[in-house]
C-alpha positions in Angstrom: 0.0 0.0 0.0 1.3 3.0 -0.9 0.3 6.9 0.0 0.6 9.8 -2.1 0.1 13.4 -1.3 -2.5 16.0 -2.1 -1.8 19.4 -2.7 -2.9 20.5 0.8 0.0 17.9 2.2 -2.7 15.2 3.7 -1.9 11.9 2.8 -3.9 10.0 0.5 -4.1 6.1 0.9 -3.2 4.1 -2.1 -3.8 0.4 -3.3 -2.3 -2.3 -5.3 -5.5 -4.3 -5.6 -3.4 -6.7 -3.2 -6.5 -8.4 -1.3 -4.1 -9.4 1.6 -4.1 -5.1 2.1 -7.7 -4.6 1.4 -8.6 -4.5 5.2 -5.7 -1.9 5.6 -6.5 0.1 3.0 -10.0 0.6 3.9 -9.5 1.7 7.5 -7.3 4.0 6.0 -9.8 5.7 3.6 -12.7 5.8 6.2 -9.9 7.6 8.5 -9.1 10.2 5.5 -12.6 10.8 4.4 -12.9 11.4 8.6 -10.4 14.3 8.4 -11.7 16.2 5.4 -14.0 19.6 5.3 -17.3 18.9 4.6 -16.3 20.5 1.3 -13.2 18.2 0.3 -15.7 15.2 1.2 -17.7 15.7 -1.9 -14.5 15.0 -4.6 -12.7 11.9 -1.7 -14.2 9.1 -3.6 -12.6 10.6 -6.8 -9.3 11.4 -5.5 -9.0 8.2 -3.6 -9.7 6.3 -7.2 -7.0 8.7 -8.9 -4.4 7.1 -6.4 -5.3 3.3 -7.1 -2.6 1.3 -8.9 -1.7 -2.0 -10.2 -4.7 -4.2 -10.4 -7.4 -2.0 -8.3 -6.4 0.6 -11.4 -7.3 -1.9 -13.7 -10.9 -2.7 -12.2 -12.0 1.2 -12.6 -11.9 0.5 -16.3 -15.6 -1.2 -15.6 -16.8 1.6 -14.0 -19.1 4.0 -16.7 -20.1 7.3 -16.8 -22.5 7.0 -14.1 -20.2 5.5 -11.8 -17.7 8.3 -12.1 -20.5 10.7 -11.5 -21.5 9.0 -8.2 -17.4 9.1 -6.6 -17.6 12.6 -7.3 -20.3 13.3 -5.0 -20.0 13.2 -0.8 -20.0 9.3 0.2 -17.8 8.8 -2.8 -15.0 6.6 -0.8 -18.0 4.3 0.2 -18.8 3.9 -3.2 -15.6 3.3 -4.4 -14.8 0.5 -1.3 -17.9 -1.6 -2.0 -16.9 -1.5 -5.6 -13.5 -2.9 -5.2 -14.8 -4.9 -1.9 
């Protein structure tokens, strides 16, 4: 699992689409969306999906139009979790 910074300096939790990390990696995210304004919660789920890699990079290519619309909207991280769950 890697993290990656935004430009405001908070850390941003990555994954590899390794399912041993999965666990990890969502504890992480709920913790992150925790921390952000009620404004940066709206765009989490889409910056959380622009720091995936490897594999869990590869499964976005199923997600459509629709599906982009909905992590760009607040509860975005859930979305994007029980997608990749």
């Amino acid at each position: 699992m890697t993290d990656h910074k935004d430009d405001g300096g908070r850390r941003i939790p990555g994954w590899d689409g390794d399912q041993a990390k999965f666990e990890e990696y969502r504890q992480r995210v709920t913790w992150y969306a925790a921390g952000l304004s009620v404004r940066d919660k709206a765009t989490a789920g889409a910056r959380l999906a622009g720091h995936l890699t490897g594999e869990a990079w590869k499964a976005l290519e199923e997600i459509d139009e629709r599906g982009r619309r909905l992590l760009e909207r607040p509860g975005g991280e859930r979305i994007l979790l029980n997608f990749l769950d």
